[in-house]
Predicted model as a PDB file, atoms N, CA, C, CB and O in Angstrom, pLDDT in the B-factor column:
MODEL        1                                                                  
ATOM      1  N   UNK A   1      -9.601 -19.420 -14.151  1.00 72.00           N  
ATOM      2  CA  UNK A   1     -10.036 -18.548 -15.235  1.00 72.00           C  
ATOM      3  C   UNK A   1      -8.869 -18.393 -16.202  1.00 72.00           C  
ATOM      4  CB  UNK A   1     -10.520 -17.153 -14.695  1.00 72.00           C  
ATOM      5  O   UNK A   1      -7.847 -17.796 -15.861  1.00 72.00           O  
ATOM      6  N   UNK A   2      -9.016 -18.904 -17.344  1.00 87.00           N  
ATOM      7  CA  UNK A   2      -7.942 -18.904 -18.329  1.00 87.00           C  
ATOM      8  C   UNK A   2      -7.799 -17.225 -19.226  1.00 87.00           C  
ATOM      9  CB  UNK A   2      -8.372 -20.291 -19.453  1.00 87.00           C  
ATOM     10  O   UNK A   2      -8.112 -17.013 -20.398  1.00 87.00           O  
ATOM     11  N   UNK A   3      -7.277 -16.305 -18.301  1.00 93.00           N  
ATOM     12  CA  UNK A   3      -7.258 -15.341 -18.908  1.00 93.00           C  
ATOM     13  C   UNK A   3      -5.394 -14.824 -19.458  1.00 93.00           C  
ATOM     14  CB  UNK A   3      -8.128 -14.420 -17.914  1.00 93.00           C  
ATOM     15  O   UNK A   3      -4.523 -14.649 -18.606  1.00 93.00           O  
ATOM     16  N   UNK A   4      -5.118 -14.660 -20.998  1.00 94.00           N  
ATOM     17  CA  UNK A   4      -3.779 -15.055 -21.529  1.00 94.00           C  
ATOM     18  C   UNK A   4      -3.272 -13.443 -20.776  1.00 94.00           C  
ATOM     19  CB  UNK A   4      -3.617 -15.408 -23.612  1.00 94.00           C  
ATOM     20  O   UNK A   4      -2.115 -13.373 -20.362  1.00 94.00           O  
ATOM     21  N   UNK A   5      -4.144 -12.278 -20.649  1.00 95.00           N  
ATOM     22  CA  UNK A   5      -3.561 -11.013 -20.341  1.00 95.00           C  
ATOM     23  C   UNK A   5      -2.877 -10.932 -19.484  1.00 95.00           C  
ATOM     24  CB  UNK A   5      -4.216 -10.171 -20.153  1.00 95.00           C  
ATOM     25  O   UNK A   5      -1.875 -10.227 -19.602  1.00 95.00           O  
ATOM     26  N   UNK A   6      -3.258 -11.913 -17.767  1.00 95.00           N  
ATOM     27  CA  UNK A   6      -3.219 -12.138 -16.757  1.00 95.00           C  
ATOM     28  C   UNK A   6      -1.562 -12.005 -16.667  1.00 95.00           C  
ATOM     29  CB  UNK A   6      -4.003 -13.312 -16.453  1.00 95.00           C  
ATOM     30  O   UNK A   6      -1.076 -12.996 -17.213  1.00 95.00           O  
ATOM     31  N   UNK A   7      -0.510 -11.091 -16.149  1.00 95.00           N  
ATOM     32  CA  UNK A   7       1.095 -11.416 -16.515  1.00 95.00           C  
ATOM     33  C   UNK A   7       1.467 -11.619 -15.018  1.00 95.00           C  
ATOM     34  CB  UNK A   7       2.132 -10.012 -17.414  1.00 95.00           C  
ATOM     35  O   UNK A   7       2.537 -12.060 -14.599  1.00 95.00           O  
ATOM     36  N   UNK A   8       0.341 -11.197 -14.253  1.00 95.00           N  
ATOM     37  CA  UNK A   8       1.233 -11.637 -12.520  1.00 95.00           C  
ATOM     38  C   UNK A   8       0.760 -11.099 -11.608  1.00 95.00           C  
ATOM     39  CB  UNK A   8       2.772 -11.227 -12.189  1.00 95.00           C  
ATOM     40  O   UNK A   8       0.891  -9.879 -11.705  1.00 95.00           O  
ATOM     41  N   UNK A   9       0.079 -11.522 -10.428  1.00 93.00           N  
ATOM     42  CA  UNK A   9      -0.895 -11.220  -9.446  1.00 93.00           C  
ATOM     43  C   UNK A   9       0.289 -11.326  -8.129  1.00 93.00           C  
ATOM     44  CB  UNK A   9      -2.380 -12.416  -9.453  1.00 93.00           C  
ATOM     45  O   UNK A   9       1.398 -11.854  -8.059  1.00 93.00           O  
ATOM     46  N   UNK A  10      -0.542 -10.558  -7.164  1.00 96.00           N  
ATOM     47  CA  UNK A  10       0.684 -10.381  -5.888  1.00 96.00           C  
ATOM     48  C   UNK A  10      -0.490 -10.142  -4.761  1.00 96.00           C  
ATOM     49  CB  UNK A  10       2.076  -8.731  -6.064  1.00 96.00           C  
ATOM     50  O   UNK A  10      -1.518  -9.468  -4.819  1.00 96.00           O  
ATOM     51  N   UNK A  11       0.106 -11.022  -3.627  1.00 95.00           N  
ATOM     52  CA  UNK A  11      -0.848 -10.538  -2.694  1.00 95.00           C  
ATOM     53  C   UNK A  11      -0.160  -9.341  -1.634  1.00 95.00           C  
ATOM     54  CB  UNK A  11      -1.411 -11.873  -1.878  1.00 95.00           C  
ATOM     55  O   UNK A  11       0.956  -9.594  -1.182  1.00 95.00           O  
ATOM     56  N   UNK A  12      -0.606  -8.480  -1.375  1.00 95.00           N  
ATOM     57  CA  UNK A  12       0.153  -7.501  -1.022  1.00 95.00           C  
ATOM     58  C   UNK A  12      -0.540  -7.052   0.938  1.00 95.00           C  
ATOM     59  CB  UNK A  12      -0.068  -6.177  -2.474  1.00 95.00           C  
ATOM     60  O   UNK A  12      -0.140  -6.327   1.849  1.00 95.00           O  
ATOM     61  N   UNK A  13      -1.687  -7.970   0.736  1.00 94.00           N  
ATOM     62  CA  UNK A  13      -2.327  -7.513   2.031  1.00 94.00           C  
ATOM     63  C   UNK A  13      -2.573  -9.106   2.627  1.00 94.00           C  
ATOM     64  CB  UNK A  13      -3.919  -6.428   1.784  1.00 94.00           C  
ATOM     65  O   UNK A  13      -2.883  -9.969   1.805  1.00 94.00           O  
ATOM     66  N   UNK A  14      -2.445  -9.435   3.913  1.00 94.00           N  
ATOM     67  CA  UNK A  14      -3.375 -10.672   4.049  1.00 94.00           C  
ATOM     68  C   UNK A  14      -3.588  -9.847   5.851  1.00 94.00           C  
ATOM     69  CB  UNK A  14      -2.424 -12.781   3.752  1.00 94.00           C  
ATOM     70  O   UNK A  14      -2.756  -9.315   6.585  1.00 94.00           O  
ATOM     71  N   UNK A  15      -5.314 -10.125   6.040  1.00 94.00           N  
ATOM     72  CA  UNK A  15      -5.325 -10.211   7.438  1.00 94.00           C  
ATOM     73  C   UNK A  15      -6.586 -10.950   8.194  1.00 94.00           C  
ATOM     74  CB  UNK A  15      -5.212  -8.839   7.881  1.00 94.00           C  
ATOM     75  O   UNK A  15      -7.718 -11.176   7.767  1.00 94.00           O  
ATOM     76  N   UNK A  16      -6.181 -11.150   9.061  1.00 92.00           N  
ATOM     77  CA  UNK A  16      -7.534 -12.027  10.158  1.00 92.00           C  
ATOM     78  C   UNK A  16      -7.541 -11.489  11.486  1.00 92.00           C  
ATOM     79  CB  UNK A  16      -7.277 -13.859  10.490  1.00 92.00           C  
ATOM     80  O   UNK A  16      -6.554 -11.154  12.141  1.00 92.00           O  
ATOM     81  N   UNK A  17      -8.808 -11.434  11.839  1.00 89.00           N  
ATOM     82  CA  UNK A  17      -8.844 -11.092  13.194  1.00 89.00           C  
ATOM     83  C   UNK A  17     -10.185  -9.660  13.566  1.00 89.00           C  
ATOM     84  CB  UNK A  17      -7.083 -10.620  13.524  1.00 89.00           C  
ATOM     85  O   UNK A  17     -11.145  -9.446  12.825  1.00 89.00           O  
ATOM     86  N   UNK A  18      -9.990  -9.152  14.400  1.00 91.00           N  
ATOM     87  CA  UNK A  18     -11.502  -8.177  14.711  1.00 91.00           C  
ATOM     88  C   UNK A  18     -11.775  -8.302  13.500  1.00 91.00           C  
ATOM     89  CB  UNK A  18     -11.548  -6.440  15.278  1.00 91.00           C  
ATOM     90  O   UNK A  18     -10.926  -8.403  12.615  1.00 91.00           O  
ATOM     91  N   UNK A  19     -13.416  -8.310  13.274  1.00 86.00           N  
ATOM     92  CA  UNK A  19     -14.116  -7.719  12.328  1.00 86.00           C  
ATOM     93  C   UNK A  19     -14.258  -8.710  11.044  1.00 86.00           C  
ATOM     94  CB  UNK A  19     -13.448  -6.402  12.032  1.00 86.00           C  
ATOM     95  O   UNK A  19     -14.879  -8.303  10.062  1.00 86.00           O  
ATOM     96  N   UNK A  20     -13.679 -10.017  11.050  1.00 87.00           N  
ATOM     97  CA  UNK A  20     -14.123 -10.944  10.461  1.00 87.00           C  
ATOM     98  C   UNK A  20     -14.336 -12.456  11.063  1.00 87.00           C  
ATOM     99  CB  UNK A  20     -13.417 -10.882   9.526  1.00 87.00           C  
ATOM    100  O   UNK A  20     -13.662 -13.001  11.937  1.00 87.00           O  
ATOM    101  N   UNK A  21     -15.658 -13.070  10.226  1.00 86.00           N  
ATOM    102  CA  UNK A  21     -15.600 -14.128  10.680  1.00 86.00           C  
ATOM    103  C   UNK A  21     -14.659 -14.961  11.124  1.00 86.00           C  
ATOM    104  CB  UNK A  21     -16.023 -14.514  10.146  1.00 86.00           C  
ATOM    105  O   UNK A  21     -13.574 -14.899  10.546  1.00 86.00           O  
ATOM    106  N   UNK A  22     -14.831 -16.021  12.336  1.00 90.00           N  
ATOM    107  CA  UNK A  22     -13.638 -16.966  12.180  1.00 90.00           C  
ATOM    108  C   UNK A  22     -13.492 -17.966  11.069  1.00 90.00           C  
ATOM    109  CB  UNK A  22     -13.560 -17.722  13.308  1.00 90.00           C  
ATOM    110  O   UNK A  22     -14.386 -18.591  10.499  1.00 90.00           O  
ATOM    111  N   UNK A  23     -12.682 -17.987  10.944  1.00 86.00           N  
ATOM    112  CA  UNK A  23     -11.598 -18.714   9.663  1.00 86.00           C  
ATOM    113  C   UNK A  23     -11.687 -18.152   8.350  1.00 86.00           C  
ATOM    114  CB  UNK A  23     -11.911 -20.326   9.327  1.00 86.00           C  
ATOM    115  O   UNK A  23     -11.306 -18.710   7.321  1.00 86.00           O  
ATOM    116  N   UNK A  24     -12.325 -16.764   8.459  1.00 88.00           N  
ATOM    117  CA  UNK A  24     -12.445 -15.750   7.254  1.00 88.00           C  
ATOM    118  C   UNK A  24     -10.704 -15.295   7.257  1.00 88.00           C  
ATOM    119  CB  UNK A  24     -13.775 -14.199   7.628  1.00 88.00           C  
ATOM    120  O   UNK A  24      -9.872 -15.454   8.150  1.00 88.00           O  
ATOM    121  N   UNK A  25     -10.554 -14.651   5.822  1.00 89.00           N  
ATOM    122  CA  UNK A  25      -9.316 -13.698   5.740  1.00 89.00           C  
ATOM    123  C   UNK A  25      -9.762 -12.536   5.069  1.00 89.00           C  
ATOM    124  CB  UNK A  25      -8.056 -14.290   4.972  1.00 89.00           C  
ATOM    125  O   UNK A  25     -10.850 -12.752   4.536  1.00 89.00           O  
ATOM    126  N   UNK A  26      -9.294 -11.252   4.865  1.00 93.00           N  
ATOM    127  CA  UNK A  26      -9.030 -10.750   4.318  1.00 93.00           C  
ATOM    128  C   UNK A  26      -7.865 -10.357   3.523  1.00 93.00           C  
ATOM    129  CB  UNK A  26      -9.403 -10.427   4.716  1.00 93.00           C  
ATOM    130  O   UNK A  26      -7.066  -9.794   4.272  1.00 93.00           O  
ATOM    131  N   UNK A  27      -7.360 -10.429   2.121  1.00 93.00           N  
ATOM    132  CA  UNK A  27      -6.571 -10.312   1.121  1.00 93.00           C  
ATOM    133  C   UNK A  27      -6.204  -9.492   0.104  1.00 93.00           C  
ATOM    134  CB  UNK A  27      -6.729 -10.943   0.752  1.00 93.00           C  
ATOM    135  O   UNK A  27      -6.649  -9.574  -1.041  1.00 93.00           O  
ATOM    136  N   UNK A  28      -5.581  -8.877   0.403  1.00 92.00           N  
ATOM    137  CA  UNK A  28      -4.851  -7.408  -0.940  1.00 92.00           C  
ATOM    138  C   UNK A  28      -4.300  -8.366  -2.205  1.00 92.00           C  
ATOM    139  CB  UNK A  28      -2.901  -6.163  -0.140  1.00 92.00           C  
ATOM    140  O   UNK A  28      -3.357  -9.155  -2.145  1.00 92.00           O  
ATOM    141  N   UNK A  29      -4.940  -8.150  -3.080  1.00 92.00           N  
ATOM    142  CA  UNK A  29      -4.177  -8.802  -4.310  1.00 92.00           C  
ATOM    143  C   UNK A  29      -4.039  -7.600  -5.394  1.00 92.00           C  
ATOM    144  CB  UNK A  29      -5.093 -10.205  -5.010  1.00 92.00           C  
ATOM    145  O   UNK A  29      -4.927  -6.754  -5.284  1.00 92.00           O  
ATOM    146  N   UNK A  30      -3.156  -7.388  -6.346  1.00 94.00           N  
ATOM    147  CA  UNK A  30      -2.543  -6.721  -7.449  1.00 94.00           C  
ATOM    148  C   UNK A  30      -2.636  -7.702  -8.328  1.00 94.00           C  
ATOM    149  CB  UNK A  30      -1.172  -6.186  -7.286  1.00 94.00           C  
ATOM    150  O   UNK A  30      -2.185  -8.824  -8.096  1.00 94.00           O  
ATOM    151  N   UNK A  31      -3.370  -7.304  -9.677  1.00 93.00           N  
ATOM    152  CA  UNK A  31      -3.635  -8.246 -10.808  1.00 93.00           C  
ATOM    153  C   UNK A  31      -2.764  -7.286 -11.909  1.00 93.00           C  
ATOM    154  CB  UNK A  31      -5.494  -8.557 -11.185  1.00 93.00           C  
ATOM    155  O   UNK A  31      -2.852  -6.059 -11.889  1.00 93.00           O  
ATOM    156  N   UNK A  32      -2.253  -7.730 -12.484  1.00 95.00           N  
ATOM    157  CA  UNK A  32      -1.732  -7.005 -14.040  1.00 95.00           C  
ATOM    158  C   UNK A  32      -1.406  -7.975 -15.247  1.00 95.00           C  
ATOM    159  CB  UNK A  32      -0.225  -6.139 -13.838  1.00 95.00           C  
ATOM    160  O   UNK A  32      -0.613  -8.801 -15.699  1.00 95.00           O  
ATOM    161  N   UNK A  33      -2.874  -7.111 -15.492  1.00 96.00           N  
ATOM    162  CA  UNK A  33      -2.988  -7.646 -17.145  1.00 96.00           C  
ATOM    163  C   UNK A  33      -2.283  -6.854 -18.474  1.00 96.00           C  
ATOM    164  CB  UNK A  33      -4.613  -7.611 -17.533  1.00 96.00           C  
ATOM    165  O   UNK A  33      -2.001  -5.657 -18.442  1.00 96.00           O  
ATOM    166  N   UNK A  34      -2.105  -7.522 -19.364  1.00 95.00           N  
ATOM    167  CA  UNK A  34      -0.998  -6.616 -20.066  1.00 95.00           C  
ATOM    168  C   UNK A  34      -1.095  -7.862 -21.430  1.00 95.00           C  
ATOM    169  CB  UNK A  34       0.914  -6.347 -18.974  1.00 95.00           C  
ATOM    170  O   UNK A  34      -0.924  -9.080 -21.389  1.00 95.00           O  
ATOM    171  N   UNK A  35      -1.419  -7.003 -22.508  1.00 94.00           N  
ATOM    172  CA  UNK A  35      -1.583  -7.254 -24.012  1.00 94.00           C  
ATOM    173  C   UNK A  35      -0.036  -7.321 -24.815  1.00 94.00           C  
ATOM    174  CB  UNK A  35      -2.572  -5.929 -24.665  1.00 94.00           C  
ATOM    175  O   UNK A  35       0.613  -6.315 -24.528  1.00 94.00           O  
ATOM    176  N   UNK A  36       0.475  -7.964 -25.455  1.00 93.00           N  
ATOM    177  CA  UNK A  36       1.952  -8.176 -26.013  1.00 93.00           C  
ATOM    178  C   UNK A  36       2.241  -7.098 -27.202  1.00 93.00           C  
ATOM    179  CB  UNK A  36       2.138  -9.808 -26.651  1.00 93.00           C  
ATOM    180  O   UNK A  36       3.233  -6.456 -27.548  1.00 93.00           O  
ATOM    181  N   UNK A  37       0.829  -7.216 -27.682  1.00 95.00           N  
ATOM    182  CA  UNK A  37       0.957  -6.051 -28.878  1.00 95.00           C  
ATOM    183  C   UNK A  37       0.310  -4.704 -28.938  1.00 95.00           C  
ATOM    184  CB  UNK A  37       0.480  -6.573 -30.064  1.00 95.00           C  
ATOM    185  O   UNK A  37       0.478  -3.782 -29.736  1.00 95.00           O  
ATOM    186  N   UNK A  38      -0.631  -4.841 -27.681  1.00 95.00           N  
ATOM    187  CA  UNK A  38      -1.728  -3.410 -27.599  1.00 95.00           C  
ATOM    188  C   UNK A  38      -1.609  -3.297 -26.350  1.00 95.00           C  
ATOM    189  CB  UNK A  38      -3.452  -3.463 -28.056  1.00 95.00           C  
ATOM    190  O   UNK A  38      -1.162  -4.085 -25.516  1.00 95.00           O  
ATOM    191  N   UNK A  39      -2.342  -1.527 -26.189  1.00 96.00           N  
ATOM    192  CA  UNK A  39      -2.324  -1.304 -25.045  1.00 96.00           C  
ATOM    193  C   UNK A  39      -4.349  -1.991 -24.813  1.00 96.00           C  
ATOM    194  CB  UNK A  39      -1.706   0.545 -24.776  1.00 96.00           C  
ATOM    195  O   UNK A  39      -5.178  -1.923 -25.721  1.00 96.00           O  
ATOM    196  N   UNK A  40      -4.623  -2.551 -23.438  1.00 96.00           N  
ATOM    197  CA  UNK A  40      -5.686  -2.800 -23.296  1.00 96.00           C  
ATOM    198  C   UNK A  40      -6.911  -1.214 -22.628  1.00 96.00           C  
ATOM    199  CB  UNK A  40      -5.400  -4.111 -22.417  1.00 96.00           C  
ATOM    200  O   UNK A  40      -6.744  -0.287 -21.836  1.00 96.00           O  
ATOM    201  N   UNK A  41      -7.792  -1.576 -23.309  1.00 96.00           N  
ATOM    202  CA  UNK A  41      -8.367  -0.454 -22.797  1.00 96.00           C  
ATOM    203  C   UNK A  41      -9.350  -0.972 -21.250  1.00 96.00           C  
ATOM    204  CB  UNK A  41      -9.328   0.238 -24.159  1.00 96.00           C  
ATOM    205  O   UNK A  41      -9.667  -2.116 -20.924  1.00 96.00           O  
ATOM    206  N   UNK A  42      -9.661   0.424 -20.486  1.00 96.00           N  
ATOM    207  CA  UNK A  42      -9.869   0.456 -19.133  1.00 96.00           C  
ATOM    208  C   UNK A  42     -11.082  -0.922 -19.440  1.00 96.00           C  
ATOM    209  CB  UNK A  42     -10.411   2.214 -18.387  1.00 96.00           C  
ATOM    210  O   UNK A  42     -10.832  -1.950 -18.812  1.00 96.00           O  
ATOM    211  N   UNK A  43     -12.621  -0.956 -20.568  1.00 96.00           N  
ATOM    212  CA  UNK A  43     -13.490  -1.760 -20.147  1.00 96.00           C  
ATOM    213  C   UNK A  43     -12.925  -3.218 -20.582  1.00 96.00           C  
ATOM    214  CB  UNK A  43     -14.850  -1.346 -20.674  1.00 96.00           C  
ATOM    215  O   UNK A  43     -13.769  -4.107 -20.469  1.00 96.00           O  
ATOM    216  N   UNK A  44     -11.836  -3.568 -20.990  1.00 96.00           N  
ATOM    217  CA  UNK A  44     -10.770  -4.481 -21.669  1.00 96.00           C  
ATOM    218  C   UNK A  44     -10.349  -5.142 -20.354  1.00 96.00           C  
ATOM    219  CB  UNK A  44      -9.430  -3.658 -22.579  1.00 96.00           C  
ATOM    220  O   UNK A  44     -10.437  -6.348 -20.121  1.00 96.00           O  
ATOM    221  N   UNK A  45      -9.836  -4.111 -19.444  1.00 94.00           N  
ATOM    222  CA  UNK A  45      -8.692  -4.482 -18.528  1.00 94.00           C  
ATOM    223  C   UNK A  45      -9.998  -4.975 -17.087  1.00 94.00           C  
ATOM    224  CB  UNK A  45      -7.288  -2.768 -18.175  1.00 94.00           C  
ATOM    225  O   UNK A  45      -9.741  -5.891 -16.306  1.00 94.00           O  
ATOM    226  N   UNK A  46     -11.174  -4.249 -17.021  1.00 94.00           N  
ATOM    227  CA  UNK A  46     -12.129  -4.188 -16.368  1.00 94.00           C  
ATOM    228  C   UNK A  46     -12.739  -5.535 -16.539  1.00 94.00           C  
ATOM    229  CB  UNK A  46     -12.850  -3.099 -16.676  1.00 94.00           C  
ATOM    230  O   UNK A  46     -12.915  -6.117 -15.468  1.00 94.00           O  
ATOM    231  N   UNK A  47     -13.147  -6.250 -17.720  1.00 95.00           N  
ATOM    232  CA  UNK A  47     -13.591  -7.300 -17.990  1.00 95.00           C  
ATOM    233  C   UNK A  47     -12.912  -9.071 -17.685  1.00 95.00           C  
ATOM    234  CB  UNK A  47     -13.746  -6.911 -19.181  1.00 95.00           C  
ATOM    235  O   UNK A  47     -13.401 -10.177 -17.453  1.00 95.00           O  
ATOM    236  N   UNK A  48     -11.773  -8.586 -17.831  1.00 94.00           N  
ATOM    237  CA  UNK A  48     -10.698  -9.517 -17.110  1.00 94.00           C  
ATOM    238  C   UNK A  48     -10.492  -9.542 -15.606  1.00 94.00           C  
ATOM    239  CB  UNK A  48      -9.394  -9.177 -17.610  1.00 94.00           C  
ATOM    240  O   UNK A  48     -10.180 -10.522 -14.931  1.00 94.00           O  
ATOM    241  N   UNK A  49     -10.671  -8.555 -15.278  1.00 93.00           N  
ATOM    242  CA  UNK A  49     -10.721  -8.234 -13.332  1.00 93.00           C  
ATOM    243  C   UNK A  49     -11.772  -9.242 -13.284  1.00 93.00           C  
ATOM    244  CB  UNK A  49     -11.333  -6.317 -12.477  1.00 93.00           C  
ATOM    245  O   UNK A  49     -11.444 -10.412 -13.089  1.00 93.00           O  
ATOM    246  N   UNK A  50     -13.413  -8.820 -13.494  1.00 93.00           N  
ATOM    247  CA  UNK A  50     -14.386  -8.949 -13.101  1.00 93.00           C  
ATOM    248  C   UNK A  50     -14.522 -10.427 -13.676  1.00 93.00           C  
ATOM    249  CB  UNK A  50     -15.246  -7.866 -13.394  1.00 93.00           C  
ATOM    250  O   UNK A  50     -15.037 -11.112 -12.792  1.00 93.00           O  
ATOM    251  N   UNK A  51     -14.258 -11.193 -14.823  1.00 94.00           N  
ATOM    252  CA  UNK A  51     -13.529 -12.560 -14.687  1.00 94.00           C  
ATOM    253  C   UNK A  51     -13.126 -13.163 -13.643  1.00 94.00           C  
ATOM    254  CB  UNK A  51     -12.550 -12.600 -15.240  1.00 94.00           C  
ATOM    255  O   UNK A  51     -13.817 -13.854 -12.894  1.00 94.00           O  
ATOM    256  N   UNK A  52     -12.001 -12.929 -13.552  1.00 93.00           N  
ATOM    257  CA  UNK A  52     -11.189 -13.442 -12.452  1.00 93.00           C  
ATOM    258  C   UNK A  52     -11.743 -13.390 -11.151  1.00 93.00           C  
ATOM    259  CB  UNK A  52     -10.005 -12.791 -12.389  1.00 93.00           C  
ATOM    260  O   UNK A  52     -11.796 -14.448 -10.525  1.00 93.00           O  
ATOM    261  N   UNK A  53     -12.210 -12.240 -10.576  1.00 92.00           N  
ATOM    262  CA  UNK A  53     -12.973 -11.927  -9.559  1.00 92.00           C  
ATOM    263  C   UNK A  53     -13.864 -13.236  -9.342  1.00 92.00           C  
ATOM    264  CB  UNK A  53     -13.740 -10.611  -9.844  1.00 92.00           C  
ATOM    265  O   UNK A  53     -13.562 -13.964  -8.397  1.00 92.00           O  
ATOM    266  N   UNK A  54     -14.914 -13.570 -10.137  1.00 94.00           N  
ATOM    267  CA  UNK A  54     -15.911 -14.415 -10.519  1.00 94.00           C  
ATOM    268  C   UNK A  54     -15.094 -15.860 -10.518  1.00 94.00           C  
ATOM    269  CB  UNK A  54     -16.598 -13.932 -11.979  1.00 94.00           C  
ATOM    270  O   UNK A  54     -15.664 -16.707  -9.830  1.00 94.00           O  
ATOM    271  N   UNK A  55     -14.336 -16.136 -10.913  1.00 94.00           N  
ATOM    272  CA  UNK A  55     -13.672 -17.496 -11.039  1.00 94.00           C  
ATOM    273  C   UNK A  55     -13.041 -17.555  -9.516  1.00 94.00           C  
ATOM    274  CB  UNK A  55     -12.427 -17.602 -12.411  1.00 94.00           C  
ATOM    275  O   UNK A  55     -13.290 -18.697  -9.131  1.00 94.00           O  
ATOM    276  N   UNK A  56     -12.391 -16.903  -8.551  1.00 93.00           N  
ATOM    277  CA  UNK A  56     -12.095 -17.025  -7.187  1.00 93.00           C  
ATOM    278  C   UNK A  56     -13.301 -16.663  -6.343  1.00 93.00           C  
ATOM    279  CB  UNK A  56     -10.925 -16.186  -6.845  1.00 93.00           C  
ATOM    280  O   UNK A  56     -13.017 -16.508  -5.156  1.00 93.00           O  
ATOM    281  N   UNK A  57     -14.848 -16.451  -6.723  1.00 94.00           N  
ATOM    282  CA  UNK A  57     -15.892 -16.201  -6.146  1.00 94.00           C  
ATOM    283  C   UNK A  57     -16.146 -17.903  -6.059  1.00 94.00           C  
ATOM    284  CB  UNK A  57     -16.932 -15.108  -6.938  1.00 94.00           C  
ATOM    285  O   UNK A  57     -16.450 -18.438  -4.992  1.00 94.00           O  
ATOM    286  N   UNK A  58     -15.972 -18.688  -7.371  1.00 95.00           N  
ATOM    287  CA  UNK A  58     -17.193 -19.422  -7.528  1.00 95.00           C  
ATOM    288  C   UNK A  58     -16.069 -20.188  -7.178  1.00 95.00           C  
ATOM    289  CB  UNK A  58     -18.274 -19.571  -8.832  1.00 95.00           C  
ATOM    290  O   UNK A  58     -16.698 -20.875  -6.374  1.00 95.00           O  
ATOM    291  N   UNK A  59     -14.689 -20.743  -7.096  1.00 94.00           N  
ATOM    292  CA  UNK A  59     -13.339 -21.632  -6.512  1.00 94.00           C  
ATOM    293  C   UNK A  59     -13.933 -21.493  -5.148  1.00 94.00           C  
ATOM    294  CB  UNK A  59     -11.496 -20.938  -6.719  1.00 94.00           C  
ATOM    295  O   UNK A  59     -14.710 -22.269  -4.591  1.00 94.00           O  
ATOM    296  N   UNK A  60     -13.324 -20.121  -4.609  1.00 90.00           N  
ATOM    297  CA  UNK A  60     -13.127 -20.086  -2.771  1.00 90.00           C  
ATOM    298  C   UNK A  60     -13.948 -19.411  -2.015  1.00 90.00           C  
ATOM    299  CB  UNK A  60     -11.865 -19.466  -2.229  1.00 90.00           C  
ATOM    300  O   UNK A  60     -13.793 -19.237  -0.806  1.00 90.00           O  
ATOM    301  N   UNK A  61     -15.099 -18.891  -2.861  1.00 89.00           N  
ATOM    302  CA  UNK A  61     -16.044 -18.015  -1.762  1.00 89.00           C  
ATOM    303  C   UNK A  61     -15.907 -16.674  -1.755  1.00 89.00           C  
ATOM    304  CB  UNK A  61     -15.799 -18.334  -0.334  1.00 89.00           C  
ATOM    305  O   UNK A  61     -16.421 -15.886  -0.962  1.00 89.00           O  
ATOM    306  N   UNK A  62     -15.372 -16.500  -2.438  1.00 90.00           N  
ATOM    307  CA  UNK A  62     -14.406 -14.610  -2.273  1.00 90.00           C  
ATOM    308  C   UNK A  62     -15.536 -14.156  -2.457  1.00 90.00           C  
ATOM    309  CB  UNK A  62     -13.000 -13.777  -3.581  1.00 90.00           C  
ATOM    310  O   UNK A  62     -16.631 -14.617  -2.780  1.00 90.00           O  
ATOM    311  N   UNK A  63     -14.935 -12.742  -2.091  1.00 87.00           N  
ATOM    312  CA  UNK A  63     -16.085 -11.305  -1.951  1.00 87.00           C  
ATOM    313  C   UNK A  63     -15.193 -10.289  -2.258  1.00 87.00           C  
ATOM    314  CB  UNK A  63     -16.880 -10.905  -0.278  1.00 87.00           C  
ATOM    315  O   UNK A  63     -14.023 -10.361  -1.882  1.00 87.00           O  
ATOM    316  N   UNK A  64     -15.719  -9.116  -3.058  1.00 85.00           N  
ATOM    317  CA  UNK A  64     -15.312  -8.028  -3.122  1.00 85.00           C  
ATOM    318  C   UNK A  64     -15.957  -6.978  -2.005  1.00 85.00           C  
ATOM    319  CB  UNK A  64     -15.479  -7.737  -4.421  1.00 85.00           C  
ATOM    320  O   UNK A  64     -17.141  -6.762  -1.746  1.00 85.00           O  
ATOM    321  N   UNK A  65     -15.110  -6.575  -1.608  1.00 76.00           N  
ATOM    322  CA  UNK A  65     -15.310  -5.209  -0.375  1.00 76.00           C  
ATOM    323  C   UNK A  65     -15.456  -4.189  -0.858  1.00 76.00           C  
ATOM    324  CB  UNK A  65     -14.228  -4.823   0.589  1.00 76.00           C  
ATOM    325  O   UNK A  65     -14.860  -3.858  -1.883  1.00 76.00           O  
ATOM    326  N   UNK A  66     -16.157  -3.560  -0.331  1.00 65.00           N  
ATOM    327  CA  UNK A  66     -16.833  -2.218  -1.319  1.00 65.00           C  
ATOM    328  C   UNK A  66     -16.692  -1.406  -0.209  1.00 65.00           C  
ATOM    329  CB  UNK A  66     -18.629  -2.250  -2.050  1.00 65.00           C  
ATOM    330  O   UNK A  66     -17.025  -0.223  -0.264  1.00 65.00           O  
TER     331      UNK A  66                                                      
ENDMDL                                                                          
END                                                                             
């Protein structure tokens, strides 16, 4: 997903084991998007998540946990 806001993602969680499929993971990631000249607003910064989200849905299968 070619998003220019995108300044640096971190995975902060990774785990496997009870409670997920085998060869499933579960993954903490930190996205921060960030505008050079503006501040982005929340449905701005929201629309780029839900991007990205969608582009590692339709790459690797991902799921958001609710």
């Amino acid at each position: 997903a070619a998003i220019p806001e995108l300044v640096s993602f971190d995975i902060f969680d990774l785990y496997r084991g009870k409670g997920l499929s085998d060869g499933m993971y579960a993954i903490g990631l930190t996205f921060t998007f960030q505008s050079p000249d503006r501040t982005l607003s929340d449905e701005e910064a929201n629309s780029r998540r839900d991007r990205l989200l969608a582009a590692l849905s339709e790459r690797f299968g991902a799921k958001l946990r609710g």
